[in-house]
N, C-alpha and C positions, 0 to 999 in steps of 0.2 A: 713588685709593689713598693712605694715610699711611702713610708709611716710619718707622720711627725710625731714621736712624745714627748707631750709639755711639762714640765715640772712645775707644779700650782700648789705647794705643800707647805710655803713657809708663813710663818705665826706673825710676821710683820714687827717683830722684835725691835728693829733699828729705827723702823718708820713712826715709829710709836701714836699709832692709830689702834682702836677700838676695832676696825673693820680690815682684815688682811688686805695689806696693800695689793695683790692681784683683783680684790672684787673694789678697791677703790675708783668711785667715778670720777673723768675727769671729761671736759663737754657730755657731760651725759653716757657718758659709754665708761663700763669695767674694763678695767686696763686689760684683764685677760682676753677681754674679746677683740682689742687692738692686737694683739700676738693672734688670735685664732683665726683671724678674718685674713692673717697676713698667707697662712696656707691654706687656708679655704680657697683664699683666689687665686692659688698657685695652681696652674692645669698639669705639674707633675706632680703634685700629691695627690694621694688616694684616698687614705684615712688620717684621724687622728686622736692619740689616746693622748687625754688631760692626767695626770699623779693628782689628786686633788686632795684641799685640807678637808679634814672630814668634819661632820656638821656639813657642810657646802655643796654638797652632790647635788641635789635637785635645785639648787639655787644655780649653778650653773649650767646645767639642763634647761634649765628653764630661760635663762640669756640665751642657750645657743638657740633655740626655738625662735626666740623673739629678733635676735640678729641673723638667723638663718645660716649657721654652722651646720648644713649637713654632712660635711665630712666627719662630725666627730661621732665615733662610736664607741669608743670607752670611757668608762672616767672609773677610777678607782681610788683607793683611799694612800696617802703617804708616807712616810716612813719616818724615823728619827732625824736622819740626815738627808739631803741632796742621794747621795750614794744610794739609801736605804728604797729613798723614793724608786729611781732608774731602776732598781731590782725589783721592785714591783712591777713595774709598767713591762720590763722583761719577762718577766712570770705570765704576764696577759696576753702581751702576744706572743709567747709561744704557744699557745694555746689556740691559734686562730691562723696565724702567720707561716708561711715559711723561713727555712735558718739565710735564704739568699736576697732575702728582702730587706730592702736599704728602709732604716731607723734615725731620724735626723732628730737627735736629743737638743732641746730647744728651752732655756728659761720663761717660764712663765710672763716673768716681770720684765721681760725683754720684749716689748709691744714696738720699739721700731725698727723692726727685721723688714729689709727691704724683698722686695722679687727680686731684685738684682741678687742682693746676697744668695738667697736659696738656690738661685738657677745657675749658678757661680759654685758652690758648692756640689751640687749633684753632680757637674761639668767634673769638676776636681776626684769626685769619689766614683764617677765610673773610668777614671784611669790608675788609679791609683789604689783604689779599695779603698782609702779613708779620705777623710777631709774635713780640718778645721779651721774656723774664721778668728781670722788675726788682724792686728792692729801694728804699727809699727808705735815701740816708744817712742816718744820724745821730749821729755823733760830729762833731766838731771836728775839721776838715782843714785843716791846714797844707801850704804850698808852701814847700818849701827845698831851696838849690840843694846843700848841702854837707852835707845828712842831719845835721845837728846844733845850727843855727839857725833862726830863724823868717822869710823871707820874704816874704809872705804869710797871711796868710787866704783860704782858698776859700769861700761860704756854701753851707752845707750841705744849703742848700733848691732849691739847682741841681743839685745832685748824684743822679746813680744809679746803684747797681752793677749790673752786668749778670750773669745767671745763665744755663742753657740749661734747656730747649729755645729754642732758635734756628728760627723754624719761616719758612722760604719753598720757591717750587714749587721741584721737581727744574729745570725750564728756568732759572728765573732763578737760583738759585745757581750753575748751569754757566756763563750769560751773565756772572754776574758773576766767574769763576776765568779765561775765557778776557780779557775785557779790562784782570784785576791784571796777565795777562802781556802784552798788547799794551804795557798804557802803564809796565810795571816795579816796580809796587805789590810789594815785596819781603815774602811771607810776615806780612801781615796779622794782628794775635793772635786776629781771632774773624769768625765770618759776619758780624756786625752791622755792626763795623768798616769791613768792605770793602765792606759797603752804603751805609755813610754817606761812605766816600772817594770812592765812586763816585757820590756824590748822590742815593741812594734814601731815599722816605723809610719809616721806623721806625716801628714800632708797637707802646707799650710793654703788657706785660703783667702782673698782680702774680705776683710770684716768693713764697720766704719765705725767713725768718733759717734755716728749719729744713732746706731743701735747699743742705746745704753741699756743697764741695767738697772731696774729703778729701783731702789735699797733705800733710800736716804730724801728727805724733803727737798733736798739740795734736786737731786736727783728726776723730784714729780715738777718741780717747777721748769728743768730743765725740758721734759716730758712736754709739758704743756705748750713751751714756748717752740719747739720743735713739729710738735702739730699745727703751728700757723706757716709752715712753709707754705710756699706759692703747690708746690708738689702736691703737697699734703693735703692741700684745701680743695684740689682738683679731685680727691677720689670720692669715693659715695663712703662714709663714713658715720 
C-alpha cells in the first residue's frame, strides 16, 4: 500500500496571515487541497494521512467532502516541529499499516507536486528502497559566517536542494525515529536528514523549480501565477 503523509501543522509564522497559510484560498480553493487532489488523483496512492494544525480538523474534513478527497482517512493533530508532526503521523499508521508499506512524506504547502513527480518517485523507491526529490542548484553559493561577507565559495555542481515527497517503507522511517531518540539526534529538519545522520543511503529523484514551497508572500504570488499554466488550466480544479 502507498500512503501519502502530509504535513498541514504550521502556524503560518513567516506568511504573516491571520489564517494558516495551508487553508489559505487562492482561485477559491485551500492550498492544501491543491496538494491533496495532487494524490487523490494519483492511481498508485491508496490512502492519505493529513498532520493537521489543531483547531482545523473538521474544517478540513469538511474541504475534503466538498472537493471529494476520498483517499484521506486520517488527519490527526501536530506536533512542535516538522519532526514532531512525522512522528505523529507514524504513530497512526502503525496502528492501521504494515511495516512494508511505502510512506511518501509530502509538505502540505507544497500544492504543485506534479504526477510526474510522484510516479517518478515510487519508480525510484521500488529499486532502491528510498527516494527523494531534488533539484539541481544553480546560483552562486556563498558560505559566510556574519551574513554580510564572503567566506567562501561553495561549487554549485555539488550542490542539491531537497524537495518532498520523501518516500521510504513505514518500517524504516519508524526504525529510523526510534534510534534519533536512542542516540539524541535532536528534531532533525527532514526525513532525508535523519537518513543520512543515521548512515542510510539516499536516492535522489528529479524534483522541479515549479513544486514550490509556499512559506513567504513572495512564494503565494509565485503560486498563483504558476496555476495559469496552459497545463494547469487543462485539469478540473
Amino acid at each position: 500500500m502507498n500512503i501519502a503523509l502530509i504535513t498541514a501543522g504550521g502556524k503560518s509564522e513567516r506568511i504573516k496571515q491571520d489564517i494558516p497559510k495551508q487553508f489559505l484560498h487562492v482561485n477559491d480553493k485551500p492550498i492544501i487541497i491543491y496538494t491533496l487532489e495532487a494524490f487523490q488523483q494519483h492511481p498508485s496512492i491508496d490512502s492519505i494521512l493529513v498532520v493537521c494544525l489543531d483547531g482545523w480538523f473538521e474544517v478540513l474534513w469538511a474541504y475534503a467532502k466538498q472537493y471529494n478527497i476520498g483517499k484521506l482517512k486520517w488527519v490527526i493533530p501536530g506536533g512542535l516541529t516538522n519532526y514532531d508532526s512525522i512522528h505523529n503521523g507514524l504513530l497512526e499508521l502503525n496502528k492501521h499499516c504494515n511495516e512494508d508499506d511505502t510512506v511518501l512524506i509530502h509538505d502540505g504547502n507544497r500544492a504543485m507536486v506534479s504526477q510526474e513527480i510522484i510516479t517518478e518517485g515510487l519508480s525510484v523507491y521500488s529499486r532502491y528502497n528510498s527516494a527523494v526529490a531534488v533539484i539541481p542548484c544553480t546560483e552562486i553559493v556563498f558560505k559566510s559566517t556574519d551574513g554580510n561577507t564572503v567566506d567562501d565559495e561553495i561549487p554549485r555542481e555539488l550542490l542539491w536542494r531537497t524537495q518532498t515527497p520523501h518516500i521510504f517503507s513505514l518500517g524504516k522511517l519508524w526504525w529510523a525515529h526510534e534510534e534519533a531518540e536512542k542516540i539524541k539526534i535532536n528534531h532533525p529538519s527532514a526525513s532525508c536528514s535523519l537518513m543520512w545522520m543515521l548512515g542510510e543511503s539516499i536516492k535522489f529523484y528529479n524534483g522541479s523549480e515549479k513544486n514550490i514551497k509556499i512559506t513567504t508572500m513572495d512564494d503565494l504570488d509565485i503560486f498563483r501565477a504558476l496555476l495559469m499554466l496552459p497545463e494547469r488550466m487543462d485539469l478540473k480544479r
